[in-house]
N, C-alpha and C positions, 0 to 999 in steps of 0.2 A: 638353447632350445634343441638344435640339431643334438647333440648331446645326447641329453636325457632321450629323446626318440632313437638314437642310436642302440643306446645302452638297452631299452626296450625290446625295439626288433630286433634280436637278431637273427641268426642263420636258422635254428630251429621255428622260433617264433613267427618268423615270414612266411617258413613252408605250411606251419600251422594255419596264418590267415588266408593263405591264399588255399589251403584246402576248405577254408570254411565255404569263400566265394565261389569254388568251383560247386561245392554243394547245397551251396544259394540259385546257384545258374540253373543246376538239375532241377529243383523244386521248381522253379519258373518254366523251364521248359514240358516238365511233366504237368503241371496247370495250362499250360497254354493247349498241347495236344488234347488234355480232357475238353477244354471248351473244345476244340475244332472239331474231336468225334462228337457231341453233343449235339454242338451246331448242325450236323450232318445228318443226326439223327433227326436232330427234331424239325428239319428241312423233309426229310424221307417220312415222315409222322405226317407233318402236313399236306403234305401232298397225297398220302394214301387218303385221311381224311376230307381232302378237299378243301382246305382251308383257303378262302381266295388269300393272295398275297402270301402263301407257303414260303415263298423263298426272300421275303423282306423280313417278314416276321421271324422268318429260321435265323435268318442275322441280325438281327435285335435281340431275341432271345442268346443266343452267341454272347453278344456283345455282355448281356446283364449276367451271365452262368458266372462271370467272374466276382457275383454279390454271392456268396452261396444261397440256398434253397431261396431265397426272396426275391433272387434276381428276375426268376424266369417270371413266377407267379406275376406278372407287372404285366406279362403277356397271355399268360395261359388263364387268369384270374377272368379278364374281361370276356376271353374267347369264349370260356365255359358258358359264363355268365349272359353272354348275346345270343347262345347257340341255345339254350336250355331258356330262353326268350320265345326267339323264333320256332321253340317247339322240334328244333331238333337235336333231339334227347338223345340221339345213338352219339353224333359226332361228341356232344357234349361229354358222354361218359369216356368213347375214344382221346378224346383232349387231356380228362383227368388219369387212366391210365396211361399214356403217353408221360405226362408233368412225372407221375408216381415211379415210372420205370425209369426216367429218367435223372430223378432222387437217387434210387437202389443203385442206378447202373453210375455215374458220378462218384458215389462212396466210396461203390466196390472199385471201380478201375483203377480212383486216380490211387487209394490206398497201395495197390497190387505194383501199380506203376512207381512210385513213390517209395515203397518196400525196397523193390528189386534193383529200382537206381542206386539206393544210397546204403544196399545191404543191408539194410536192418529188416527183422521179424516183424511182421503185418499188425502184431496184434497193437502194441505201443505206436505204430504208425496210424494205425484206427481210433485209439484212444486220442492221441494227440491228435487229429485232424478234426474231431466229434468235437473233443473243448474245447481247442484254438474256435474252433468256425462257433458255436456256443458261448465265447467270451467275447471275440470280436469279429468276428467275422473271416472276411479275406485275408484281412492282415493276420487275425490269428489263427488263421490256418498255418501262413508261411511260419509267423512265429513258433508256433508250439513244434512244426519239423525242425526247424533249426533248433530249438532246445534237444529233440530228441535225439538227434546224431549227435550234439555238441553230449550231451549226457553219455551218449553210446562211444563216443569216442573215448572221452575222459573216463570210461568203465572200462575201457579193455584195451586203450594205447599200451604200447610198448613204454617201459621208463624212460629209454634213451630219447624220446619225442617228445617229451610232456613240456609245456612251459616252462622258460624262466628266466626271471628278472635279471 
């Protein structure tokens, strides 16, 4: 068994996985920093609005940004919903552009974030983040990045790196 895993990995093949893992690690670190600026936003949202319990809510919401777009709504859905109740209509509609800015601004960062870590051009980094999060969610968000570097690699490695058995 050692063997055949030998014969597999080797010297080029190692450095190949372990550059995929380090470009696993980025993608994890640049998602985790989008939730924390998010978190921080919609802690700072809350409290300009007034939202009693701003800074619990700000970390629940935190915690759910890692569902994409459905996570937050879980939070922001009811707030609307109780606020635009009790008849206040302003905080209500500040709640739903706060939710909507914070859609746009998500896209845009972690794309931008995401791009400039792992070298690659925004635009395939945008497509790939849209259908991953579109197919499965979280997971295919990560998923579809990892297809896209792994694709970008194997489009433009050097010969002397490329796999092999």
């Amino acid at each position: 068994m050692w063997k055949v895993i030998e014969k597999i990995i080797t010297k080029n093949n190692a450095e190949f996985i372990l550059q995929r893992a380090k470009e696993i690690d980025k993608v994890f670190k640049v998602i985790m920093m989008v939730v924390i600026l998010n978190t921080a936003i919609t802690i700072l949202g809350f409290y300009i609005l007034k939202v009693d319990n701003a800074f619990m809510l700000g970390i629940v919401c935190g915690i759910l940004d890692i569902i994409p777009i459905i996570g937050t709504i879980f939070v922001f859905g009811p707030l609307i919903l109780y606020n635009i109740s009790k008849g206040s209509y302003i905080i209500a509609i500040g709640l739903l552009l706060l939710y909507i800015l914070l859609i746009f601004y998500t896209q845009i960062i972690e794309t931008k974030f995401m791009s400039n870590k792992l070298q690659i051009h925004p635009l395939p980094m945008i497509l790939a983040i849209y259908i991953g999060m579109k197919i499965s969610g979280f997971v295919g968000i990560i998923m579809a990045v990892i297809y896209v570097v792994t694709v970008n690699e194997i489009l433009f490695m050097n010969p002397e790196k490329k796999i092999t058995l």
